[in-house]
TIVO-2410 file (N, C-alpha, C; in nm, 3 decimals):
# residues 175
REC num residu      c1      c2      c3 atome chaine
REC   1      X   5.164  -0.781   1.391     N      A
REC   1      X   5.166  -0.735   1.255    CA      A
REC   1      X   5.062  -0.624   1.242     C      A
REC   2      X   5.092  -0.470   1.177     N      A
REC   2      X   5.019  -0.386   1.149    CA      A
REC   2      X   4.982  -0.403   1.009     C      A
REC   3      X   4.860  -0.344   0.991     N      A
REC   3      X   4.792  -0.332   0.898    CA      A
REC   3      X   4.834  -0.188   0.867     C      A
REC   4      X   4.829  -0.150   0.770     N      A
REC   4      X   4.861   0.014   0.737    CA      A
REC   4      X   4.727   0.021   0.628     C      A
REC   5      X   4.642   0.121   0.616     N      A
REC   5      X   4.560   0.132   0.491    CA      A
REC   5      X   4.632   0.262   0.469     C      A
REC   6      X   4.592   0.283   0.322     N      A
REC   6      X   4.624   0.359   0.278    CA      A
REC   6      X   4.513   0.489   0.246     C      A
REC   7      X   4.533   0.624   0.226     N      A
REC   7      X   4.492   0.706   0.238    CA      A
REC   7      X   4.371   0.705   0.133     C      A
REC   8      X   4.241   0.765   0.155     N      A
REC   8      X   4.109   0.762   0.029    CA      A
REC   8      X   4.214   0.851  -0.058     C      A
REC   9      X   4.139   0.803  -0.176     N      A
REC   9      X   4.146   0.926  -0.280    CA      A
REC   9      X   4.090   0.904  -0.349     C      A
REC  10      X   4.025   1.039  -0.402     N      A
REC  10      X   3.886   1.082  -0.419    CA      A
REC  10      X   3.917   1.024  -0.602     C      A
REC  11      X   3.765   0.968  -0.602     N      A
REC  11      X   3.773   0.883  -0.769    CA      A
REC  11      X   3.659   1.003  -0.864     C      A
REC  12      X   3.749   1.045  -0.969     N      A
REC  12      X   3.673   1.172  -1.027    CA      A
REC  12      X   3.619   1.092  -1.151     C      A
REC  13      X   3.476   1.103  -1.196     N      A
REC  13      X   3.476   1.056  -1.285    CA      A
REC  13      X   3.487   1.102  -1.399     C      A
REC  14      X   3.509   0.999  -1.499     N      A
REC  14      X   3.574   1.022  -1.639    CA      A
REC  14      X   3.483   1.029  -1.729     C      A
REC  15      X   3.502   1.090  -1.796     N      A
REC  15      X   3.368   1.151  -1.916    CA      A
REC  15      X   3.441   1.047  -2.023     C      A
REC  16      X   3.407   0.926  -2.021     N      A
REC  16      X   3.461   0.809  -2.127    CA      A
REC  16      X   3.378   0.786  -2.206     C      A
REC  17      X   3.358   0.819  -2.377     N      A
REC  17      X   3.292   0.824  -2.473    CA      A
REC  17      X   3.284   0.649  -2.516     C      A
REC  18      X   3.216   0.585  -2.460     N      A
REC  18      X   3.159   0.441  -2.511    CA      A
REC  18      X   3.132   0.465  -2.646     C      A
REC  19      X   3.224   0.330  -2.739     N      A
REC  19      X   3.198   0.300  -2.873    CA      A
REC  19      X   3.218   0.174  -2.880     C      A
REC  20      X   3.076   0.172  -2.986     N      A
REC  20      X   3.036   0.012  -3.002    CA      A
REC  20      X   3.087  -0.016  -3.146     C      A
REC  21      X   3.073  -0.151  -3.181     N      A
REC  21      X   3.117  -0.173  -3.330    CA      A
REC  21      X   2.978  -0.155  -3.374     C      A
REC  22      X   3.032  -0.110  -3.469     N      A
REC  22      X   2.874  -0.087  -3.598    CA      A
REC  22      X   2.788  -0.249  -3.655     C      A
REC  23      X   2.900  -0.318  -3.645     N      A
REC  23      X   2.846  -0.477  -3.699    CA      A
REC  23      X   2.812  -0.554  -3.611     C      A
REC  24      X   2.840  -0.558  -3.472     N      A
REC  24      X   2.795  -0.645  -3.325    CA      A
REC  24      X   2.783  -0.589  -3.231     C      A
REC  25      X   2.800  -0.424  -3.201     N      A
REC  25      X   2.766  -0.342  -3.118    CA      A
REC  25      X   2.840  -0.397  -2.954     C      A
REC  26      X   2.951  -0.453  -2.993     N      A
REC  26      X   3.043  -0.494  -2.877    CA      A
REC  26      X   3.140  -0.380  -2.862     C      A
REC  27      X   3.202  -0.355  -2.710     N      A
REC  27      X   3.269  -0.217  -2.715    CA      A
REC  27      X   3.380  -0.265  -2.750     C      A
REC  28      X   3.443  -0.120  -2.808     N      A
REC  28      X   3.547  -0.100  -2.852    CA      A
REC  28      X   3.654  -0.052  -2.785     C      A
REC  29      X   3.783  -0.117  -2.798     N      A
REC  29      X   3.845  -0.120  -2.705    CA      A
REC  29      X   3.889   0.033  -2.751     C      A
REC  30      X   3.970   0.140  -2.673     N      A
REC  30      X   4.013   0.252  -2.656    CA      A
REC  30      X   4.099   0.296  -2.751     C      A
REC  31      X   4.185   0.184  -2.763     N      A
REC  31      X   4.314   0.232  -2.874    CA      A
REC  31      X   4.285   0.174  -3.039     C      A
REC  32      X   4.139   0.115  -3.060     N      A
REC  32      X   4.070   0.075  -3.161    CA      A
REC  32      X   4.049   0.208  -3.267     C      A
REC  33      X   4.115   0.259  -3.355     N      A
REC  33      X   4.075   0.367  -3.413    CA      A
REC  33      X   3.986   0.337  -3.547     C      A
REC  34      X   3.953   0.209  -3.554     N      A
REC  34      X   3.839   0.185  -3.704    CA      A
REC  34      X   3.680   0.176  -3.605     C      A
REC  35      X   3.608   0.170  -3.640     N      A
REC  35      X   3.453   0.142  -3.606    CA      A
REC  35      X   3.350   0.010  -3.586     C      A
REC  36      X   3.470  -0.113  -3.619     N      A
REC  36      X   3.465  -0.225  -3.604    CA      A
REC  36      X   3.559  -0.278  -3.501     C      A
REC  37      X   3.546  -0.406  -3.435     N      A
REC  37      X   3.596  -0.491  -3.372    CA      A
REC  37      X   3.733  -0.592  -3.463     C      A
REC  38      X   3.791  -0.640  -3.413     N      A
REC  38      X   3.895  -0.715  -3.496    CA      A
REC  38      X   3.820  -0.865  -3.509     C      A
REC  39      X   3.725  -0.902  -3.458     N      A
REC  39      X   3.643  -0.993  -3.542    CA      A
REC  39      X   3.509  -0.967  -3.649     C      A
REC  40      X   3.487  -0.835  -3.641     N      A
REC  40      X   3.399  -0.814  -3.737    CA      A
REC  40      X   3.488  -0.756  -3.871     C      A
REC  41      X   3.615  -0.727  -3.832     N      A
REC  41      X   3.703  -0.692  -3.988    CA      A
REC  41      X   3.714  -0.779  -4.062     C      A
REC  42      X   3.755  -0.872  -4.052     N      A
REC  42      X   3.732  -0.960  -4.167    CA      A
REC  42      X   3.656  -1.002  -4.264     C      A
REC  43      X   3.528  -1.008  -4.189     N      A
REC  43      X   3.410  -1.011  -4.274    CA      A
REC  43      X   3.352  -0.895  -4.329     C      A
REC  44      X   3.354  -0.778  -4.304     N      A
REC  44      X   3.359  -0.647  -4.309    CA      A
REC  44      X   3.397  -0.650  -4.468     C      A
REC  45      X   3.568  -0.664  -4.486     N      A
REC  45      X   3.675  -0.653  -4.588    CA      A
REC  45      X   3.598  -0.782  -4.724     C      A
REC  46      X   3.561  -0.890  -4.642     N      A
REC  46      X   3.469  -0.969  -4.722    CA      A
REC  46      X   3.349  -0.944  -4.831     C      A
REC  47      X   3.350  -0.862  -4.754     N      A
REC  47      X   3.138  -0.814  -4.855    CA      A
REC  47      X   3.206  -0.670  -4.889     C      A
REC  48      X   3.309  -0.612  -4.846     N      A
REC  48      X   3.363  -0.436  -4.938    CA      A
REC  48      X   3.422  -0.485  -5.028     C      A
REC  49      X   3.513  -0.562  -5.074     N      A
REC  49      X   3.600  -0.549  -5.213    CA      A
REC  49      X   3.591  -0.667  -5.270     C      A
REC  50      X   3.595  -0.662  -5.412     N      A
REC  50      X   3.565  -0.761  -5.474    CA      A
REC  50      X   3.696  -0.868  -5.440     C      A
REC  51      X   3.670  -0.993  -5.484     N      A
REC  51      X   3.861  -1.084  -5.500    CA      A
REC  51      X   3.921  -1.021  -5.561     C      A
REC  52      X   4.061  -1.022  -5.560     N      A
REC  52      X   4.185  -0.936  -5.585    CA      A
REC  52      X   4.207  -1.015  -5.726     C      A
REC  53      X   4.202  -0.938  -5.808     N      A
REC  53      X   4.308  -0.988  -5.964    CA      A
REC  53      X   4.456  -0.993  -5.920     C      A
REC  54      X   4.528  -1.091  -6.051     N      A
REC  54      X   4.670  -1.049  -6.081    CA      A
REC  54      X   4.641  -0.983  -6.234     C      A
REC  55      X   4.723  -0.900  -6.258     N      A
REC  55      X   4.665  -0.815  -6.383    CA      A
REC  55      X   4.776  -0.908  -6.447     C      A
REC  56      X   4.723  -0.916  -6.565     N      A
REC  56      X   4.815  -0.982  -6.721    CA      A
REC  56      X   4.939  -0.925  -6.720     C      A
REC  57      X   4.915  -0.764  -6.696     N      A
REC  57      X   5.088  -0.737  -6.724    CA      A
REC  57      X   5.214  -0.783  -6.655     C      A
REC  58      X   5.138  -0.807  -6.546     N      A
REC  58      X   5.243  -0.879  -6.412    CA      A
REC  58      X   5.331  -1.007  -6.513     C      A
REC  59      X   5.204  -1.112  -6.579     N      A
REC  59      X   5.340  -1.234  -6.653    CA      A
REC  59      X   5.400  -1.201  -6.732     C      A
REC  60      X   5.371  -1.048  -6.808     N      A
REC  60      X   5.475  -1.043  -6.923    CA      A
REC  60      X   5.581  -1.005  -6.889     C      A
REC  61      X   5.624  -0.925  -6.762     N      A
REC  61      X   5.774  -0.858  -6.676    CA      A
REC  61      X   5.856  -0.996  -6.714     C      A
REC  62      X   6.004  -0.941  -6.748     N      A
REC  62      X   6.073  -1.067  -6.739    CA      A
REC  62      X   6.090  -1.093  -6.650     C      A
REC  63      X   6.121  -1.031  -6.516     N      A
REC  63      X   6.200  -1.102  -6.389    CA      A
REC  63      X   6.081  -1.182  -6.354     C      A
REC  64      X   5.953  -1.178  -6.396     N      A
REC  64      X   5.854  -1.248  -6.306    CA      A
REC  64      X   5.823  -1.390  -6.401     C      A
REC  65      X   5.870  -1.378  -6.535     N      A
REC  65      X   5.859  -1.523  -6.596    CA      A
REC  65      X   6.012  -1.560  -6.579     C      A
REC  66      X   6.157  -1.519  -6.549     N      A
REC  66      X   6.272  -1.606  -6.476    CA      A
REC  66      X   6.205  -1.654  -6.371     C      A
REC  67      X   6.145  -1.611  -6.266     N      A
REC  67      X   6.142  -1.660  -6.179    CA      A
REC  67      X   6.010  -1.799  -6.177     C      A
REC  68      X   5.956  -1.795  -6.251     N      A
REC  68      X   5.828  -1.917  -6.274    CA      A
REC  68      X   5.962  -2.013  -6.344     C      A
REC  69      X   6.014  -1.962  -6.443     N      A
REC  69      X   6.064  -2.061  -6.553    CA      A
REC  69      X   6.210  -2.153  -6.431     C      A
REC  70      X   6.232  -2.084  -6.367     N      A
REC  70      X   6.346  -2.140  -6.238    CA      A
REC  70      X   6.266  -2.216  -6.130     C      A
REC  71      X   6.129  -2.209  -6.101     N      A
REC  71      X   6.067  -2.207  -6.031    CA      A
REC  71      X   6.077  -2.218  -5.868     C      A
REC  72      X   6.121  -2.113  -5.896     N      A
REC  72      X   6.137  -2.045  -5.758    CA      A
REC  72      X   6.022  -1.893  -5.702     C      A
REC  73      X   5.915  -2.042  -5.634     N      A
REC  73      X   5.786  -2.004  -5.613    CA      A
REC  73      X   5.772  -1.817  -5.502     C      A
REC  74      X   5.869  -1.866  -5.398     N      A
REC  74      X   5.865  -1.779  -5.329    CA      A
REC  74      X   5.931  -1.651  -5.361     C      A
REC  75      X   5.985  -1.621  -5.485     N      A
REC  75      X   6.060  -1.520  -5.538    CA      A
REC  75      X   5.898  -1.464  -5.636     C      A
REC  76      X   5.874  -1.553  -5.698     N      A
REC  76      X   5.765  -1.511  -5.776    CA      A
REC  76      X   5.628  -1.487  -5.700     C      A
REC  77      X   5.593  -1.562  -5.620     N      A
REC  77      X   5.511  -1.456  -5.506    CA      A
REC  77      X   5.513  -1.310  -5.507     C      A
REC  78      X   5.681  -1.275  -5.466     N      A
REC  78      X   5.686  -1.177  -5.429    CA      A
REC  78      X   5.694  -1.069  -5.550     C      A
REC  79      X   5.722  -1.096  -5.651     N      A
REC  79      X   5.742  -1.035  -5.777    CA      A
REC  79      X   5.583  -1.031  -5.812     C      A
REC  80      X   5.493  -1.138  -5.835     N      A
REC  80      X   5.358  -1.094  -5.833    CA      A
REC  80      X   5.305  -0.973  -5.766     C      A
REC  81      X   5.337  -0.977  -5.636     N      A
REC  81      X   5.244  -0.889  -5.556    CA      A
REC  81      X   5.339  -0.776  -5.549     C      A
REC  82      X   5.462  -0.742  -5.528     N      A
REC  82      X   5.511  -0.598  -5.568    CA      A
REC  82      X   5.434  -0.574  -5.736     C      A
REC  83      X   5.436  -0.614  -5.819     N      A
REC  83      X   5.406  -0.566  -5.999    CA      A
REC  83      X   5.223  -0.567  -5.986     C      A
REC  84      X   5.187  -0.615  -5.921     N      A
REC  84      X   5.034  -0.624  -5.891    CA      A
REC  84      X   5.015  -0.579  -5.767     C      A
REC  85      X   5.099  -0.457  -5.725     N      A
REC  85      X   4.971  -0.430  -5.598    CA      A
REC  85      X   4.888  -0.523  -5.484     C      A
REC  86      X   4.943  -0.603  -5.459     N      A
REC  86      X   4.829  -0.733  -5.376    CA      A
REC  86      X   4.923  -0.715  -5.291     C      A
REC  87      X   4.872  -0.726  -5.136     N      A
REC  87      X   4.883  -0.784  -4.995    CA      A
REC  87      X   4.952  -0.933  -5.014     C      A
REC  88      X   4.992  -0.979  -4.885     N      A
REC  88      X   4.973  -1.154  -4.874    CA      A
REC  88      X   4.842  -1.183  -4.832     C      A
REC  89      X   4.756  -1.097  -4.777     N      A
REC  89      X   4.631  -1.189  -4.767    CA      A
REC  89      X   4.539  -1.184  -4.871     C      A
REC  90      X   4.613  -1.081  -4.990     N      A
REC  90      X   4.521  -1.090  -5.105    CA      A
REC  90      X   4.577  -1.207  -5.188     C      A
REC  91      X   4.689  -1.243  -5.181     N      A
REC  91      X   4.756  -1.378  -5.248    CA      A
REC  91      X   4.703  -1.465  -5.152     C      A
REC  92      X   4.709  -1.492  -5.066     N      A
REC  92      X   4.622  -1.605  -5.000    CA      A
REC  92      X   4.494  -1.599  -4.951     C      A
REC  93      X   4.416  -1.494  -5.027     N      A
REC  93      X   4.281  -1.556  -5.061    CA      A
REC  93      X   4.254  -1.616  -5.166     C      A
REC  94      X   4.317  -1.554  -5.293     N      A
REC  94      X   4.342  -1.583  -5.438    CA      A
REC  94      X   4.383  -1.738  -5.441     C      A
REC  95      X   4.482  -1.775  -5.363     N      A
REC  95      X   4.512  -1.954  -5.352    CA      A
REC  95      X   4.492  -2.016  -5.337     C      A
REC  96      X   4.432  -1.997  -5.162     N      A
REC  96      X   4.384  -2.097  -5.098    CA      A
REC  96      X   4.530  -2.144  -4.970     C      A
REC  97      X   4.632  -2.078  -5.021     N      A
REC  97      X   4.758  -2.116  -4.921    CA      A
REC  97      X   4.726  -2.018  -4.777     C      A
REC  98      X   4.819  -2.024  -4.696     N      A
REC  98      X   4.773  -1.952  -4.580    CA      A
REC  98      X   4.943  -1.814  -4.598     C      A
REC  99      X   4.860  -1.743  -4.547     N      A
REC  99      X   4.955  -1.576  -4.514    CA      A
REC  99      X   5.084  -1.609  -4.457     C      A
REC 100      X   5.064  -1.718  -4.345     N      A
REC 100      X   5.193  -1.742  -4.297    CA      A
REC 100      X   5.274  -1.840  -4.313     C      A
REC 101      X   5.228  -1.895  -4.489     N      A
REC 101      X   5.263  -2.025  -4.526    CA      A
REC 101      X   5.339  -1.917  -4.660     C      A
REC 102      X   5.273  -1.826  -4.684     N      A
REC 102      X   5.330  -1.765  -4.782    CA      A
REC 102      X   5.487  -1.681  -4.774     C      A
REC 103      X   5.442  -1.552  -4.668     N      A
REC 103      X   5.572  -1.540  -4.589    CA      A
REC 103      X   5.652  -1.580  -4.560     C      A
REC 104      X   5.697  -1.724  -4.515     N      A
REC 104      X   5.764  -1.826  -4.486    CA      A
REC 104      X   5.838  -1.845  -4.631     C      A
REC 105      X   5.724  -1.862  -4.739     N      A
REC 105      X   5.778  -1.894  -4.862    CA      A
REC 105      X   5.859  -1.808  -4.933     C      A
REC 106      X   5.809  -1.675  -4.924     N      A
REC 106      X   5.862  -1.518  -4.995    CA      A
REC 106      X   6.042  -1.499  -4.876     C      A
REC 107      X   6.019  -1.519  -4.812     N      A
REC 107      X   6.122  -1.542  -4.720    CA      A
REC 107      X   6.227  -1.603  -4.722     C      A
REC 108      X   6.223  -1.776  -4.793     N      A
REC 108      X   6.314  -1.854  -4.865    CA      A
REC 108      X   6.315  -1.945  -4.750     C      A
REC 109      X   6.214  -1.956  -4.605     N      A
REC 109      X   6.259  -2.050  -4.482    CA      A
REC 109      X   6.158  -2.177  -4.552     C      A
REC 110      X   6.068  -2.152  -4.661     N      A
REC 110      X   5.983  -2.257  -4.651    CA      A
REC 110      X   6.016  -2.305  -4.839     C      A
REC 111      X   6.020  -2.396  -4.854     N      A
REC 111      X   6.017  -2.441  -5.033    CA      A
REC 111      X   5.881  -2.493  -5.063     C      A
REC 112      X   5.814  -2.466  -5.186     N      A
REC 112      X   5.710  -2.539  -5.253    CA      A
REC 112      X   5.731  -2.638  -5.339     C      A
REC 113      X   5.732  -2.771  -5.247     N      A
REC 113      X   5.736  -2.874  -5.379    CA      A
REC 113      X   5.654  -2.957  -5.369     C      A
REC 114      X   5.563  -2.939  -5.307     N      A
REC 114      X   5.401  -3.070  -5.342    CA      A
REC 114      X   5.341  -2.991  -5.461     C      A
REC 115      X   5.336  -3.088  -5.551     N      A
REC 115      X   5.278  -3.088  -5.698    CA      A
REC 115      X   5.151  -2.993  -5.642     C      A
REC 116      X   5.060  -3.079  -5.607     N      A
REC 116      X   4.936  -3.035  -5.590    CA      A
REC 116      X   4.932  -2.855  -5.509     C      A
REC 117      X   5.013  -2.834  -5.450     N      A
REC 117      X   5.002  -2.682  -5.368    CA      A
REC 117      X   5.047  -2.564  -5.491     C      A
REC 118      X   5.198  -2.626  -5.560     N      A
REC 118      X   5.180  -2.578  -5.700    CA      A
REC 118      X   5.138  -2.538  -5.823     C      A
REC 119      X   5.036  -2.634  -5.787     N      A
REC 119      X   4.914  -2.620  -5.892    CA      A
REC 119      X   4.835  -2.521  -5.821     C      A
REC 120      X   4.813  -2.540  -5.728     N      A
REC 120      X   4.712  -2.407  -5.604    CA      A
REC 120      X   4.735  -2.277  -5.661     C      A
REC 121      X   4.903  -2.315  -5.642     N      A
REC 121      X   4.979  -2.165  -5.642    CA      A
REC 121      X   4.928  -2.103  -5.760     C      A
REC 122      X   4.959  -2.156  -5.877     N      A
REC 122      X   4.960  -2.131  -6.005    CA      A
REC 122      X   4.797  -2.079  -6.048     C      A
REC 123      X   4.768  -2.189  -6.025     N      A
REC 123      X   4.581  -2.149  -6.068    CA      A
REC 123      X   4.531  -2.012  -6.026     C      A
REC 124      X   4.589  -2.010  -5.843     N      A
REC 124      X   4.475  -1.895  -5.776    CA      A
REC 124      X   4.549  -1.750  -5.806     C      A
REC 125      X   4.700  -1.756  -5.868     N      A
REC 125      X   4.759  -1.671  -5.956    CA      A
REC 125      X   4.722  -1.637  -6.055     C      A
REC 126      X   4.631  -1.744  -6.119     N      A
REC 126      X   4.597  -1.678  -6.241    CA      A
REC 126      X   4.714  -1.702  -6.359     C      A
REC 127      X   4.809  -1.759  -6.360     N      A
REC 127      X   4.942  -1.782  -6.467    CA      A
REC 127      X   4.883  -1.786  -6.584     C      A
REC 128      X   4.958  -1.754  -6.659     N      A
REC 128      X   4.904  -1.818  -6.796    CA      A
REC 128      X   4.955  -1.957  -6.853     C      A
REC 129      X   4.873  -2.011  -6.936     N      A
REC 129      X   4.912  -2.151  -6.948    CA      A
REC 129      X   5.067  -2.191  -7.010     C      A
REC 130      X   5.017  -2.044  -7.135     N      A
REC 130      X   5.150  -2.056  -7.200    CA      A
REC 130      X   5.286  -2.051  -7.129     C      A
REC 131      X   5.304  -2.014  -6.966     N      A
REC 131      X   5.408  -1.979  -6.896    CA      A
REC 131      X   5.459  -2.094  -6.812     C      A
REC 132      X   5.327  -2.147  -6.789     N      A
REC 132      X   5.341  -2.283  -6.699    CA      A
REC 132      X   5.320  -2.473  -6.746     C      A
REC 133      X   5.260  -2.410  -6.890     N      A
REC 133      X   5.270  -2.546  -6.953    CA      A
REC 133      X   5.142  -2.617  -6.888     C      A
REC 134      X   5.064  -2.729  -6.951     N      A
REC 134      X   4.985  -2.837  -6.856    CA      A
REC 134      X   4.968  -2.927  -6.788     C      A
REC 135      X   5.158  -2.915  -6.729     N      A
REC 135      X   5.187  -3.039  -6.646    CA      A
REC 135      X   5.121  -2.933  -6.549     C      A
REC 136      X   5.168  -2.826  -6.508     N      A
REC 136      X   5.142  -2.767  -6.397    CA      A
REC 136      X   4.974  -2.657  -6.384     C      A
REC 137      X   4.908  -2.718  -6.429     N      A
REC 137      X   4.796  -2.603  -6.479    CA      A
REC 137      X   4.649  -2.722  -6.425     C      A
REC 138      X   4.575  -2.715  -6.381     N      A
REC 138      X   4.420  -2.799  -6.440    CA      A
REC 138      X   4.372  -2.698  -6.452     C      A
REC 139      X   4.233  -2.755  -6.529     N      A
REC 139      X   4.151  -2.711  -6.554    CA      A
REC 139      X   4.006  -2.824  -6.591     C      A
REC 140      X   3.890  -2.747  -6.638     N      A
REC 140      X   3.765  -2.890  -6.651    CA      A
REC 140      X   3.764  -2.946  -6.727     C      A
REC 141      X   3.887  -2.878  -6.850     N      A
REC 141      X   3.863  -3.030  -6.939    CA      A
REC 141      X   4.003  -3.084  -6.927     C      A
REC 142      X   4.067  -3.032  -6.865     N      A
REC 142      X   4.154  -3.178  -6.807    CA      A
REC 142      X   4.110  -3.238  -6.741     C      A
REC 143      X   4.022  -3.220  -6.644     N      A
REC 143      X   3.945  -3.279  -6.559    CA      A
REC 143      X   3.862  -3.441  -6.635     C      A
REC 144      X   3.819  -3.352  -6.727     N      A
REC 144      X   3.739  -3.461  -6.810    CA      A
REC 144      X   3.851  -3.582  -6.859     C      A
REC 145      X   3.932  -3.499  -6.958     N      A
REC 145      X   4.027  -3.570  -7.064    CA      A
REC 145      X   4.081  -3.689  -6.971     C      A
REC 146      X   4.124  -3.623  -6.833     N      A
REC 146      X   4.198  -3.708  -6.716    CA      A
REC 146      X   4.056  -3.871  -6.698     C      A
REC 147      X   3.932  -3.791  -6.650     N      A
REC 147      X   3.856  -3.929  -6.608    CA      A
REC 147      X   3.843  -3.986  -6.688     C      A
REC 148      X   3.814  -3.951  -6.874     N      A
REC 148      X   3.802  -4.047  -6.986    CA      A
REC 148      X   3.914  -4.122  -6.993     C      A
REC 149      X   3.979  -4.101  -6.979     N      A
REC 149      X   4.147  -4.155  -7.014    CA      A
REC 149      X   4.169  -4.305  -6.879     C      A
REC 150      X   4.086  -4.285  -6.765     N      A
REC 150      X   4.074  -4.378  -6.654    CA      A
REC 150      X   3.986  -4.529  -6.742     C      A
REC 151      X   3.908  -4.492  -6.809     N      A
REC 151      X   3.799  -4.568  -6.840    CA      A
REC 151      X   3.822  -4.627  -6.955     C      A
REC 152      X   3.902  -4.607  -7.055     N      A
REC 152      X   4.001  -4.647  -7.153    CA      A
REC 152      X   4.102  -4.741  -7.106     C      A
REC 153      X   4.129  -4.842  -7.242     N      A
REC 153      X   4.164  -4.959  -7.197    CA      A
REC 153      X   4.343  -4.920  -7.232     C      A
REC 154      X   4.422  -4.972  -7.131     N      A
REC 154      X   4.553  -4.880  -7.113    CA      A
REC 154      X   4.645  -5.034  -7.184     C      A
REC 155      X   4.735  -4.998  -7.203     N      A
REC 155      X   4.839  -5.095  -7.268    CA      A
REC 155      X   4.920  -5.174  -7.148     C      A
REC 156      X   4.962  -5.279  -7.128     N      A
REC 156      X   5.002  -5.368  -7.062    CA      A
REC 156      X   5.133  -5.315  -7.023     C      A
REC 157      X   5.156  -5.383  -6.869     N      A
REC 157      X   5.313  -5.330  -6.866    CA      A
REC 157      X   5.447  -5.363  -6.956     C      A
REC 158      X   5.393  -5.518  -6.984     N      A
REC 158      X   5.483  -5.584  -7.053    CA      A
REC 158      X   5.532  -5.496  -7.173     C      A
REC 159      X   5.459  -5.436  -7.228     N      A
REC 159      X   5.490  -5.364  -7.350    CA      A
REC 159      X   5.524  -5.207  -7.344     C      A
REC 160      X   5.568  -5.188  -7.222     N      A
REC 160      X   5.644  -5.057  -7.173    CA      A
REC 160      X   5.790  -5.065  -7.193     C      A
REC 161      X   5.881  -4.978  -7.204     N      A
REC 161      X   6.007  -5.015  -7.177    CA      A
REC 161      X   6.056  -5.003  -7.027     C      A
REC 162      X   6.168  -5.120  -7.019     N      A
REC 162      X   6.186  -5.131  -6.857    CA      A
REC 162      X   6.212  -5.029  -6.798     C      A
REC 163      X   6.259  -4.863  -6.776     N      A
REC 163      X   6.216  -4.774  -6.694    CA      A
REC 163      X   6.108  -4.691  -6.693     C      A
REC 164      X   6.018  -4.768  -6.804     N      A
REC 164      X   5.850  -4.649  -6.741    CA      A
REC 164      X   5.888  -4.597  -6.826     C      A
REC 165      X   5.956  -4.541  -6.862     N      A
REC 165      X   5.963  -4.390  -6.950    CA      A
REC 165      X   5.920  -4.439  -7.093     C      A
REC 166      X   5.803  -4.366  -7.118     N      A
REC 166      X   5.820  -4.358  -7.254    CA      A
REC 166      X   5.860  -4.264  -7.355     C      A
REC 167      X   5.915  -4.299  -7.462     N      A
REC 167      X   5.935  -4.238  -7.593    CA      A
REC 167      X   5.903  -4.256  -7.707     C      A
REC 168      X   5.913  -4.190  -7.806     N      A
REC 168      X   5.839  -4.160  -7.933    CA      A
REC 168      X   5.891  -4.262  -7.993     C      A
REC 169      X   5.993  -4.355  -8.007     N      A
REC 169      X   6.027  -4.509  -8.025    CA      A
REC 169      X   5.983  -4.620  -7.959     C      A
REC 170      X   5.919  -4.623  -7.867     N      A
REC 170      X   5.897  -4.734  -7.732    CA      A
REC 170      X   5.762  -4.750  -7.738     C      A
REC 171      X   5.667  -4.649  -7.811     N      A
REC 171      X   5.527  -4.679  -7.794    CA      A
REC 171      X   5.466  -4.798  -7.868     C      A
REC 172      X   5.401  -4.861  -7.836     N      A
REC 172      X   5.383  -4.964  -7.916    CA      A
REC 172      X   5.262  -4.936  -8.036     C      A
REC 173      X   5.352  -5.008  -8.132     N      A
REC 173      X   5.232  -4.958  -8.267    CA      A
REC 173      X   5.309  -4.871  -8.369     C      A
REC 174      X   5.382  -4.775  -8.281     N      A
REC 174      X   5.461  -4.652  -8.346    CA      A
REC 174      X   5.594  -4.701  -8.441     C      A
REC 175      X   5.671  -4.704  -8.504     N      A
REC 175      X   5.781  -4.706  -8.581    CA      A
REC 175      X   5.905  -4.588  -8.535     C      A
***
């Protein structure tokens, strides 16, 4: 078995302009055209712009209160942030949901129906109450109204009507 090497060739050097990030002074890779690293952007974008509003005018559009009043979350996402200018990662900082939980949603592959993520939705949107009512809304003095209401002495089952449901006839006391 031969060995073959292959011929020198001569290594010229490269006049390669080293750039560091401004925030950790780690190099930057070549095809990097910002002045930061892709782990110092984030935090970067953190301390430059304030949290993102939804502006008021966004709930008065009709297509954007059909789409709350149908509630069809992932349509109204997207109607938010086209009429407001916002990113998905400016809606999912505003929430608390994740970018690729949102997408999924604006998309129609994912549905929102845990109460509680709804309420997420709604709050870190900013809705107005009048649009969403206070089944779907907290706030601190529901917060309160909710724990006083724990500590209060509640009416017996017996005196419910047999499916739970009550009505403005069924309460006891009422006429």
């Amino acid at each position: 078995m031969t060995v073959r090497t292959l011929p020198a060739t001569k290594v010229f050097p490269v006049a390669e302009r080293v750039r560091l990030c401004r925030r950790c002074e780690c190099r930057l890779s070549r095809y990097n055209r910002e002045n930061y690293c892709n782990g110092c952007l984030p935090h970067l974008h953190d301390a430059q712009f304030a949290r993102p509003l939804v502006l008021t005018h966004v709930w008065q559009l009709p297509d954007v209160q059909h789409a709350l009043i149908k509630r069809n979350f992932g349509h109204l996402c997207l109607l938010v942030r086209e009429h407001g200018a916002l990113r998905q990662e400016d809606v999912a900082a505003l929430t608390g949901l994740s970018q690729a939980f949102l997408s999924m949603l604006e998309a129609g592959a994912r549905r929102l129906t845990n109460i509680d993520k709804i309420v997420q939705l709604l709050d870190g949107l900013q809705a107005p109450m009048e649009l969403t009512g206070p089944m779907l809304r907290t706030s601190a003095e529901d917060e309160v109204v909710h724990q006083n209401a724990h500590s209060r002495p509640t009416t017996s089952r017996q005196s419910l009507p047999p499916t739970g449901l009550l009505t403005e006839g069924s309460l006891p006391g009422v006429g």
